[in-house]
N, C-alpha and C positions, 0 to 999 in steps of 0.2 A: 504494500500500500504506500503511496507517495505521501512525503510527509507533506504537510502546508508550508506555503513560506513565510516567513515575516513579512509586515510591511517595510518598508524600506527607511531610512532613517532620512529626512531631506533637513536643510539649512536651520531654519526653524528650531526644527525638535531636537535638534544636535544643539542647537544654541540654549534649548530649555534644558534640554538633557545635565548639560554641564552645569547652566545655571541651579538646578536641584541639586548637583553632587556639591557648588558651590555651598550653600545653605546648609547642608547635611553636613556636610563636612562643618562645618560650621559651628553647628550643634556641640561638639565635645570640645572647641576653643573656648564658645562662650559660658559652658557647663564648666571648666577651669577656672575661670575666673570669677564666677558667682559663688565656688566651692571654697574662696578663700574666708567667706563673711554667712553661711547659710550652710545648713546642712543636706542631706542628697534627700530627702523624701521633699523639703521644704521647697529645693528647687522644683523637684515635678509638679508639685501644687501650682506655683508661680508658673510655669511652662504652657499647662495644658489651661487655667483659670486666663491667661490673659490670653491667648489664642481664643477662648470660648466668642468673645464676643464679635471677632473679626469675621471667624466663620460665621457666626447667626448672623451678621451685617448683610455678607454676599450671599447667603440661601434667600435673604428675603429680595434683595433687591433684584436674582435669580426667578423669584415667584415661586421659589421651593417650597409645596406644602410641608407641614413640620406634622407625621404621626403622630396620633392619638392613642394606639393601643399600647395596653401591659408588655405584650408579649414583645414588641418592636423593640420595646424601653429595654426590656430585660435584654435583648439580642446586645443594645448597645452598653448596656454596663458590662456585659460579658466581654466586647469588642474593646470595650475601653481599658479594663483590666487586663487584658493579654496584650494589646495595640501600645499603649500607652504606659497606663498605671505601674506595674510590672517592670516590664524592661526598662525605663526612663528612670528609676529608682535604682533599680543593677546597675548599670550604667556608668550615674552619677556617686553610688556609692564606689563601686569598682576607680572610677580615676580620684577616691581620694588614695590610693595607692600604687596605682600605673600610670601613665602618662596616657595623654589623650588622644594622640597619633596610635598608640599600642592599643586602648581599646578601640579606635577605629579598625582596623586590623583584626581585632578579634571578632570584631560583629559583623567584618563581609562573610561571616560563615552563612548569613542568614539565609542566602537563596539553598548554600545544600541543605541546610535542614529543611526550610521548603519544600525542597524535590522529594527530602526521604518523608515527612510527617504527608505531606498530602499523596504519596505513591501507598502508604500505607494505611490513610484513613479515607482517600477520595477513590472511588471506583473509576472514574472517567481520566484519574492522571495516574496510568500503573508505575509500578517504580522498575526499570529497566534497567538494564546492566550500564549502557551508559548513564542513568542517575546514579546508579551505586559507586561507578567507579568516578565519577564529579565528586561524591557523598565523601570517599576514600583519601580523595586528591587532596581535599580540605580538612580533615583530621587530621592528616598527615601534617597540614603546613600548620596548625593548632600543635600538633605534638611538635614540631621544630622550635615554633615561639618559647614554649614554656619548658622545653628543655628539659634533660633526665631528671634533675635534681626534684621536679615538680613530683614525681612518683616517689622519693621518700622524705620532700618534708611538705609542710602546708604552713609555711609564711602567708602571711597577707597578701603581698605581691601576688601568689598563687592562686588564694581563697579570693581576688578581687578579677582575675583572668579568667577564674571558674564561672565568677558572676554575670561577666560580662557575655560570655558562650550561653550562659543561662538567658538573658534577654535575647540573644539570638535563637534560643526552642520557642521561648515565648511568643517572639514576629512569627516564626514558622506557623505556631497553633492558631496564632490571629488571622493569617492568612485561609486558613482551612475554615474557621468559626464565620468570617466572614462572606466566603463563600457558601454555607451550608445555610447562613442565618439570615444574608443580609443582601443577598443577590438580589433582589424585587427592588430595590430601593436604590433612588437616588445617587450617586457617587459622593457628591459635594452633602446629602444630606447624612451620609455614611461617616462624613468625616467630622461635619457638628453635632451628629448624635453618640461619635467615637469620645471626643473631647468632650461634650459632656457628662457621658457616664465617668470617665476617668475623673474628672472633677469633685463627681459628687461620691467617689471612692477617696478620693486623696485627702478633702479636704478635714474630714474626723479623722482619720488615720494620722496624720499633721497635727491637729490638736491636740491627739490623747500621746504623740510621742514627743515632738518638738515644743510644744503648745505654741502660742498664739504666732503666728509670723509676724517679724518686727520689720518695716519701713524703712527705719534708717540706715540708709543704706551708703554706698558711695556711689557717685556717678560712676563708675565701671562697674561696678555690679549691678545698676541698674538698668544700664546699658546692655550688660549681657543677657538681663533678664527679658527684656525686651525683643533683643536680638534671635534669643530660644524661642521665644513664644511666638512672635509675628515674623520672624523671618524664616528662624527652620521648623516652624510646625505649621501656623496657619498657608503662610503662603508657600513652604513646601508642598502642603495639601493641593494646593490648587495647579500648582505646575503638576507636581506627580500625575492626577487625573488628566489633566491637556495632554501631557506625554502620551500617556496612556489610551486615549483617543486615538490621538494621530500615529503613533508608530507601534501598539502596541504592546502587550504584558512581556514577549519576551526580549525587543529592544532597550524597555524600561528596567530590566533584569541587570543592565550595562553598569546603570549607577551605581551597583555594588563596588565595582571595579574604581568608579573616579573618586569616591566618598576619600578612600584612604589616603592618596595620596594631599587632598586638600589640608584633611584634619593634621600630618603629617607634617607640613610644610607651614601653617598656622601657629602649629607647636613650638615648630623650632625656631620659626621667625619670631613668636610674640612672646613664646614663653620658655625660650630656651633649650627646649628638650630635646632631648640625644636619643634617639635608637641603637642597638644593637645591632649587628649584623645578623643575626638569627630572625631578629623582626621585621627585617626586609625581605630575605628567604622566604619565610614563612609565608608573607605576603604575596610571592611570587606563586608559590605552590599554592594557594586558596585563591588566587587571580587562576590560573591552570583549573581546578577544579572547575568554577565556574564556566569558564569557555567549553570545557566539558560536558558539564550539564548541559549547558544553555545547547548544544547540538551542533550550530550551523557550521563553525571553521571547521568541524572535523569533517562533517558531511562535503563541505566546499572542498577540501584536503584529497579526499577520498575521491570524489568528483572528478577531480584532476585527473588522480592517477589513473583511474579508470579507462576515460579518454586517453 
């Protein structure tokens, strides 16, 4: 059976493409520097609370009906919880002991756990020797990162790398949840009914551990905070779906690939940070995994030879 092809990537969505890896990438510089004055549950509050109103602005002015039933509600606290809530918390706890280029690096894992959680919970995406061996590619570059030493001790550094691979099952399962729960609906309504459930999970969990979230803050923390919420969550939201229009779920799979080098080079320019040569490797081999999964250069590869 011939496989489908992608649509094709044109000038535009190449431009949007990198603009989202820009933003994303983003996310773990501005989360650096909010970490200096806030603790990681308090930023997720801040993250997805100020994002909330941005999205309700462009649904309304969109003409997006906003659901009314339980059951829709509950899909989205669900979505918010695994999408958001969840991994934004790992994340942000995890780089108070790695560097933010390094968990960027750790979280391109998200598309193989994608291939293996939905080959194994979705009927219509089987999980195929090439997923497995994408799946394989990328553990492998995960075990380069963290090195032998990680199998007999559990410093922080390690228990925050663990975390971090944790948010990335997490995106995995939110991908499956959203498609089993949330397919009928809206994209842009997907996304303000994501950030709200996360909101209204964060914001008791916030109180009963950080308690009150305090204000005063510095203009670069503020800045950052802003930066997380309206630049890499709301308005990522909105390019992620335009991309995903025009070229595409598995083009849009790409920005795993440019996320890291951004957050990477943000680090070391703004905030000093040094990599290992084991975290560039690694990087390389979970970059290989992906092109793996993703199918086409090997198909395209093979193609050749063929002819």
């Amino acid at each position: 059976m011939a496989v489908p092809s992608s649509p094709a990537i044109d000038l535009s969505s190449g431009l949007l493409l990198a603009a989202l890896a820009l933003v994303w990438g983003g996310s773990f510089f501005f989360a650096e520097v909010a970490l200096r004055e806030l603790p990681p549950l308090t930023i997720t509050l801040f993250r997805v609370a100020l994002a909330l109103p941005v999205l309700f602005l462009v649904v309304r002015l969109k003409g997006i009906a906003i659901p009314r039933g339980a059951t829709i509600w509950g899909a989205y606290l669900g979505m918010g919880a695994l999408n958001n809530a969840l991994p934004f918390s790992l994340i942000f706890w995890g780089q108070t002991q790695i560097e933010s280029g390094l968990a960027s690096i750790l979280n391109g894992t998200t598309a193989m756990f994608g291939a293996v959680v939905a080959g194994l919970l979705l009927k219509d995406e089987p999980l195929t020797p090439q997923k497995l061996v994408g799946a394989g590619l990328g553990f492998l570059g995960v075990a380069v990162i963290m090195g032998p030493a990680a199998l007999t001790s559990l410093d922080p550094r390690n228990l925050a790398q663990l975390a971090v691979l944790a948010a990335a099952f997490s995106y995995a399962l939110a991908s499956v949840w959203g498609k089993l729960f949330l397919g009928g609906q809206p994209p842009l309504m997907n996304a303000l009914g994501m950030v709200t459930g996360s909101t209204v999970l964060m914001l008791p969990l916030v109180l009963y551990i950080d308690g009150v979230p305090r204000f005063e803050l510095s203009i670069d923390v503020w800045g950052a905070l802003l930066g997380i919420a309206v630049l890499s969550t709301a308005l990522a939201y909105l390019m992620y779906f335009e991309i995903l229009r025009r070229a595409g779920s598995a083009n849009l799979m790409l920005v795993t690939l440019l996320i890291p080098p951004v957050a990477v080079a943000l680090g070391a320019g703004f905030l000093g940070e040094q990599l290992g040569t084991e975290a560039f490797t690694g990087f390389v081999i979970i970059g290989l995994g992906l092109v793996v999964t993703d199918g086409r250069l090997p198909r395209l590869l093979l193609g050749k030879r063929s002819a």
